[in-house]
C-alpha positions in Angstrom: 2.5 -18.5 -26.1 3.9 -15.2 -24.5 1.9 -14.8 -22.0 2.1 -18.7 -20.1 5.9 -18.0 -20.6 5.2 -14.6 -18.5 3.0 -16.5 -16.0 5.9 -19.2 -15.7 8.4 -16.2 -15.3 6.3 -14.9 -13.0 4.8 -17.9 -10.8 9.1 -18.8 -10.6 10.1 -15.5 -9.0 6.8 -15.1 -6.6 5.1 -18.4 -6.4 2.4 -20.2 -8.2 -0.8 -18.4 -6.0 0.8 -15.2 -5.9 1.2 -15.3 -9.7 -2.5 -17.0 -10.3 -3.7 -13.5 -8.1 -1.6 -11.1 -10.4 -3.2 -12.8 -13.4 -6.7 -12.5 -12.0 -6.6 -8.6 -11.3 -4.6 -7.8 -14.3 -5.8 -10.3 -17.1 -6.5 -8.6 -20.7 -4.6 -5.3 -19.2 -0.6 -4.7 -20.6 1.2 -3.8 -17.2 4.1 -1.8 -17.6 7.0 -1.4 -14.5 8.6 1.6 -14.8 12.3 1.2 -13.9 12.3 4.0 -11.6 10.1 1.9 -9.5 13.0 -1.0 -9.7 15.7 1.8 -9.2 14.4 3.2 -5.7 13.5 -0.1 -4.3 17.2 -0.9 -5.6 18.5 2.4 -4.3 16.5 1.9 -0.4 18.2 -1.8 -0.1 21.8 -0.3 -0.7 21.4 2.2 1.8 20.0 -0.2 4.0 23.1 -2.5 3.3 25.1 0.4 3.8 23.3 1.4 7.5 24.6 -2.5 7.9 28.5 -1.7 7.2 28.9 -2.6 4.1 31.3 -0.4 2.3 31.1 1.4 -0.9 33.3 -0.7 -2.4 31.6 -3.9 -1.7 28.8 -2.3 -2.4 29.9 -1.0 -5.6 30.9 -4.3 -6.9 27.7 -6.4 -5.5 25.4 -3.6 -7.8 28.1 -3.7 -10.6 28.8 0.3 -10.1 30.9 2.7 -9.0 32.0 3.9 -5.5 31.3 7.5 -6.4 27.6 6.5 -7.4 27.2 4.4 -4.3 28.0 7.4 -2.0 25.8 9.9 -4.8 22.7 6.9 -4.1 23.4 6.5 -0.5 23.3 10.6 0.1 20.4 10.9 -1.8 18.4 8.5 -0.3 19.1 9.3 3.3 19.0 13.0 2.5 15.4 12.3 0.9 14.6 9.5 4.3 15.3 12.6 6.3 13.3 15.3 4.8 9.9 13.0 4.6 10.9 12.3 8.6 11.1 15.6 9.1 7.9 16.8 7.2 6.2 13.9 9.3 7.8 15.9 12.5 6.4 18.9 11.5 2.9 17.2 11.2 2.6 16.1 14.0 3.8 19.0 15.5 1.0 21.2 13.7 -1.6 18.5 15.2 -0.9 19.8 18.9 
């Protein structure tokens, strides 16, 4: 019974076909999401909010933390956005 009250999880959050497609490819397999995965994806949208105008504060209370660990997320990830921009720079740079 666990696994049609995954698929109904599942086929609720992303739709019926998109869930009857995840099924196919990964029937029989135990798929595991690591929550790093779910932490940068969490991590890009608040800077991206933030880019928007959104403040630490609201932005603090909208991902039920602090402001101090919205600015630490929000200077990581643009410090990190910058480097790979860089290093992508530099490559095409070399190419030339």
């Amino acid at each position: 019974m666990e696994g049609f009250d995954t698929y109904r999880l599942l086929s609720d959050e992303v739709g019926e076909e998109a869930a009857q497609q995840v099924f196919e490819v990964f029937a029989g397999y135990t798929v595991n999401f690591p929550k790093k995965v779910t932490l940068f994806f969490r991590d890009l949208e608040i800077l991206e909010r933030f880019d928007r105008g959104e403040t630490y504060e609201q932005l603090a209370r909208a991902y039920r933390l602090t402001p101090r660990q919205i600015r630490y997320i929000t200077s990581r990830v643009y410090r990190r956005r910058t480097a790979k921009r860089q290093n992508e720079l530099n490559q095409l740079s070399l190419n030339f």
